[in-house]
C-alpha positions in Angstrom: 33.2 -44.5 -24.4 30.8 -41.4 -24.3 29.2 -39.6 -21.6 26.5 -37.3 -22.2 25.8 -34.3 -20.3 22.8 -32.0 -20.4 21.3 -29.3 -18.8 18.4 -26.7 -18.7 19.1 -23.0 -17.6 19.1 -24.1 -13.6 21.9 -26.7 -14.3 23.7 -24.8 -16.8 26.7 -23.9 -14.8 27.2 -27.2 -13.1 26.7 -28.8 -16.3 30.0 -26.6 -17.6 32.2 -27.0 -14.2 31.2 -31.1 -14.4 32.2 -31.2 -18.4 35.7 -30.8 -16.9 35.7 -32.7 -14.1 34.9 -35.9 -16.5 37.3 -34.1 -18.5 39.6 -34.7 -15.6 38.8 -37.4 -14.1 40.3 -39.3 -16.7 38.2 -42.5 -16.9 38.3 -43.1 -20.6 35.4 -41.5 -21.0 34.7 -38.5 -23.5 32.1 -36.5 -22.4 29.8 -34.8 -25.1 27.5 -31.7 -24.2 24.2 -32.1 -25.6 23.1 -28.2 -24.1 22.1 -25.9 -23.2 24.9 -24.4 -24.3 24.3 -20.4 -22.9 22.2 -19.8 -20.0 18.7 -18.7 -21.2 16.1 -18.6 -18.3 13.4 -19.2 -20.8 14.5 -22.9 -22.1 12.7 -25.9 -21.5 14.7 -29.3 -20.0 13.1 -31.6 -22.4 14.8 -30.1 -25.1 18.5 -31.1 -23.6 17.7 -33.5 -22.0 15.7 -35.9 -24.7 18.9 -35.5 -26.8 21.2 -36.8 -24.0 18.6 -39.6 -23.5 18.5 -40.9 -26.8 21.9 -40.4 -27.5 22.4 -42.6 -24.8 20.0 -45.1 -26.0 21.4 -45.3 -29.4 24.9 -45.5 -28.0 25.5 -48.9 -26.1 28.1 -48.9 -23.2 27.7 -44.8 -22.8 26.1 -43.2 -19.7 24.4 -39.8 -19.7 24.4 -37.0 -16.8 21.4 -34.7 -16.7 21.0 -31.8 -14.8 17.9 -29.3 -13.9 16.5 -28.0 -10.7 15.2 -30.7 -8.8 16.2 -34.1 -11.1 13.0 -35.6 -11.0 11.1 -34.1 -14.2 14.1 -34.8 -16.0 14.5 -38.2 -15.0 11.1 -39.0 -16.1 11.9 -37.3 -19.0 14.5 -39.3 -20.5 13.2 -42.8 -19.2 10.6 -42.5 -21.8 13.1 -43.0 -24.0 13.4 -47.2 -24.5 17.0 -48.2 -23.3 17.2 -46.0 -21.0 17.3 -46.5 -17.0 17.9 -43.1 -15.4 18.1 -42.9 -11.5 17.8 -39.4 -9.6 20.7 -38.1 -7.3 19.7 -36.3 -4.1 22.9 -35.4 -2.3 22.0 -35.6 1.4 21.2 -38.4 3.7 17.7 -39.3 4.0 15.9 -40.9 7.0 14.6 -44.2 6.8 11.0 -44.5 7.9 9.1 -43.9 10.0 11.4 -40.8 10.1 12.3 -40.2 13.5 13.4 -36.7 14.0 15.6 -37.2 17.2 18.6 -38.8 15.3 16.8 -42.1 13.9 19.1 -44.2 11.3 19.3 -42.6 7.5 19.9 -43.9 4.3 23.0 -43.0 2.3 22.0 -41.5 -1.2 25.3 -42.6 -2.2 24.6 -46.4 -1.9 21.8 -45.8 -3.7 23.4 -44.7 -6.6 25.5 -48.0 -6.1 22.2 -49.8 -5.9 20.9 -48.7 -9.3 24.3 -49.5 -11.1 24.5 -53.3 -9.9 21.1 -54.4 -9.8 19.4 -52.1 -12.6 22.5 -51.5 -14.8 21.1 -47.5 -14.6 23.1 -45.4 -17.3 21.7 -41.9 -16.7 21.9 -40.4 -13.4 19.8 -37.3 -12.7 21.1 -34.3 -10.4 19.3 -32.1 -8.8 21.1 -28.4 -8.2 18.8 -27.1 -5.9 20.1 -30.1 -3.6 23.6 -31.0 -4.2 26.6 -29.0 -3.5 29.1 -29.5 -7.0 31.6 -31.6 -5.0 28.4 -34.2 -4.1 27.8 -34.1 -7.8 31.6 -35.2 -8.9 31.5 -37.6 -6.2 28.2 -39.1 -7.5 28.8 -39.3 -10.8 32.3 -40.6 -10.3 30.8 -43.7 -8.1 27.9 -43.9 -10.8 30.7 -44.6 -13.7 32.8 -47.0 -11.3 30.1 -48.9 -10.0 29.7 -52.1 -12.8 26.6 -53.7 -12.8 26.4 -57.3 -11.5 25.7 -59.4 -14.6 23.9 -61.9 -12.7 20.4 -63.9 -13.9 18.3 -62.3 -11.6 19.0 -58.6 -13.0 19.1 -59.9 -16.0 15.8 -61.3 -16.1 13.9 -57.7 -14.4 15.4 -55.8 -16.8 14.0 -57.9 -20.0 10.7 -57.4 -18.5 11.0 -53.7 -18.7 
């Protein structure tokens, strides 16, 4: 199976350490750069990024990874591509609200990522490098590509009404 990996000019050089970690990680999966492919300050994520997306989207059973500065324009980039379900990766815990700043409870980012592979069947997960440290980005995407989605009616049914 393919993975597809793309990056603007802030997530170029995560994008080229995390082509070898999937490389690797030895999952069965083949992972296929979509860009950038040299670090140009200038470029513009849509341009990577659409490519992963629909490569994903014509490609059933692959996942993409996408990578820019804070995830979140390129996540809404590639779900406007149909087929695709991309989630964004922030690699810290989060406080549940109302946030309580003396040491209330938090929300593991990690279990979300579990969340949106067995209840929305996500295949694109978005990083963002100007949160995640490169060892929270390996262990992200390797729970994202072990995490199966639950095949159950319920899911089943939400995602045909997307």
């Amino acid at each position: 199976m393919n993975i597809y990996i793309g990056a603007d000019h802030s997530g170029y050089e995560l994008k080229e350490k995390l082509k070898m970690y999937l490389i690797d990680l030895d999952l069965g999966y083949q992972p296929i750069d979509k860009g950038a492919f040299e670090y140009d300050p200038d470029d513009d994520y849509p341009d990577f990024i659409g490519e992963v997306a629909r490569s994903v989207a014509n490609d059933r059973g692959s996942f993409g990874i996408i990578i820019g500065g804070t995830g979140q324009g390129e996540a809404i980039c590639a779900n406007r591509i149909n087929g695709v379900r991309a989630v964004v990766f922030y690699g810290q815990m989060l406080p549940k609200a109302p946030i309580d700043i003396m040491g209330g409870e938090s929300i593991d980012t990690f279990e979300i990522i579990k969340l949106a592979r067995i209840h929305n069947n996500a295949n694109v997960l978005s990083i963002g490098v100007r949160f995640v440290a490169e060892d929270e980005a390996k262990f992200a995407i390797e729970l994202f590509l072990k995490t199966e989605f639950k095949n159950e009616e319920r899911h089943l049914r939400r995602l045909a009404k997307f």
